[in-house]
C-alpha positions as CSV (number, residue, x, y, z in Angstrom):
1,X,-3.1,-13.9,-6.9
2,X,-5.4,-12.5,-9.3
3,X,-3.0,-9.7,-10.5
4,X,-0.5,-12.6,-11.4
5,X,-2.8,-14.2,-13.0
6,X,-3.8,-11.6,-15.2
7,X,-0.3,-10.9,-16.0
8,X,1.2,-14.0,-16.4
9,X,0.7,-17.6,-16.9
10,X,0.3,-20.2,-14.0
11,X,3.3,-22.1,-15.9
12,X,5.5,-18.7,-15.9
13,X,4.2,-17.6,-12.4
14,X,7.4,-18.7,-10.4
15,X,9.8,-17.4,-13.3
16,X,8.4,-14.2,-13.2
17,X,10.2,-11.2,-12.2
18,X,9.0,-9.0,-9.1
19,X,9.6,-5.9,-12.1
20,X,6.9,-7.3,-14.3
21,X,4.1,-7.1,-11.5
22,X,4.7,-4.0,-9.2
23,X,3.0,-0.9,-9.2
24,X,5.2,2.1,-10.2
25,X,2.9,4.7,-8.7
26,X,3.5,4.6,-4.9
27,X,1.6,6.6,-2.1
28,X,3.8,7.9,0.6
29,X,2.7,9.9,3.4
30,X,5.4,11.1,6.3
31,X,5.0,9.9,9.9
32,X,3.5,12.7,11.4
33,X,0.5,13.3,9.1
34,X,-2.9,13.0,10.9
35,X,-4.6,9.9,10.6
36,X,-7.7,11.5,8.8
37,X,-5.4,13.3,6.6
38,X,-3.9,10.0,5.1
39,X,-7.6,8.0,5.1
40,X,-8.5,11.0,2.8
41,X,-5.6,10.6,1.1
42,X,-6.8,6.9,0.4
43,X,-9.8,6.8,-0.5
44,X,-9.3,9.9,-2.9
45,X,-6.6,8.2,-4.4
46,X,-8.2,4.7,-4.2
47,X,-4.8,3.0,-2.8
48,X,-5.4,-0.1,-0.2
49,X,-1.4,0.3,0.8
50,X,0.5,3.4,1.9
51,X,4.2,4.0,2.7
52,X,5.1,5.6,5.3
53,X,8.1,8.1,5.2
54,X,10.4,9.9,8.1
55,X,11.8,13.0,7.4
56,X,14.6,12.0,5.2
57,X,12.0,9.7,2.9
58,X,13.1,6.5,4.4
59,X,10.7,4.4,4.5
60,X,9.1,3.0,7.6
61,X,6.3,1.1,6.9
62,X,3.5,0.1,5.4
63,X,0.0,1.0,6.7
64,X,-3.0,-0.5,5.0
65,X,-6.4,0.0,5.1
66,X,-7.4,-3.0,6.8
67,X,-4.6,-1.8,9.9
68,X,-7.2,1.8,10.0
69,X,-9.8,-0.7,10.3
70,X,-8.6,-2.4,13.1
71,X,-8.0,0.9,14.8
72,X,-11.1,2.1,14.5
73,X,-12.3,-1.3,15.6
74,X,-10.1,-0.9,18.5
75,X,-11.3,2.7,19.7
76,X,-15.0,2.7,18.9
């Protein structure tokens, strides 16, 4: 909420396009990266969100940060 705020009023918020908020620099990693290869990928790259790709590009899914989290939460 605090990105549409910054962007736009809170009298414009529903009028506003999906366009005028996204971010046009996506992270994608395929599905059969390693998991420590896409938390390095990350944190170097400071993204929260990452799609994730099959071989053809299609994407998958989204994994976040929070879902590596809960991983690690669930092993250790």
């Amino acid at each position: 909420m605090l990105i549409l705020r910054s962007k736009t009023s809170r009298n414009d918020l529903a009028a506003t396009r999906v366009y005028e908020i996204i971010s046009p620099r996506v992270l994608s990693v395929s599905s059969e990266e390693e998991l420590g290869t896409l938390a390095r990928k990350m944190v170097e790259s400071r993204y929260q969100r990452v799609s994730v790709t099959d071989p053809d590009d299609k994407i998958l899914g989204i994994v976040s940060s929070l879902d590596s989290l809960r991983l690690v939460g669930t092993v250790g």
